[in-house]
Phi, psi and omega in degrees: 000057148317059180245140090057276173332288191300332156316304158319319191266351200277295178326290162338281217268332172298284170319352163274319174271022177359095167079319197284014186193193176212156174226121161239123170235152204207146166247141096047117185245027143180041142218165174311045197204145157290132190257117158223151228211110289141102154230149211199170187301326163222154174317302175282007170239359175244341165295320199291313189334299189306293181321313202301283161330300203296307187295340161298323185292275196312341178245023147243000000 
């Protein structure tokens, strides 16, 4: 589950924690699923991050 979008948005939220975090989104190497993964200055900004991805991974 490579698109284009989710990269794009990968891009997006990464250049939003500008230096101060990180994003690896991934799939999973062994089960049927993308793994996303987040870090940020705060707990409640590396959660808002997460969502944000996980819910574009369910809807493409």
């Amino acid at each position: 589950m490579a698109s284009d979008k989710l990269w794009d948005a990968v891009k997006k939220e990464e250049e939003a924690l500008a230096g101060k975090g990180r994003v690896l989104v991934r799939a999973s190497g062994t089960e049927a699923l993308m793994r996303v993964m987040v870090e940020a200055e705060s707990e409640q900004a590396a959660q808002d991050c997460a969502q944000r991805l996980a819910d574009l991974v369910k809807s493409v």
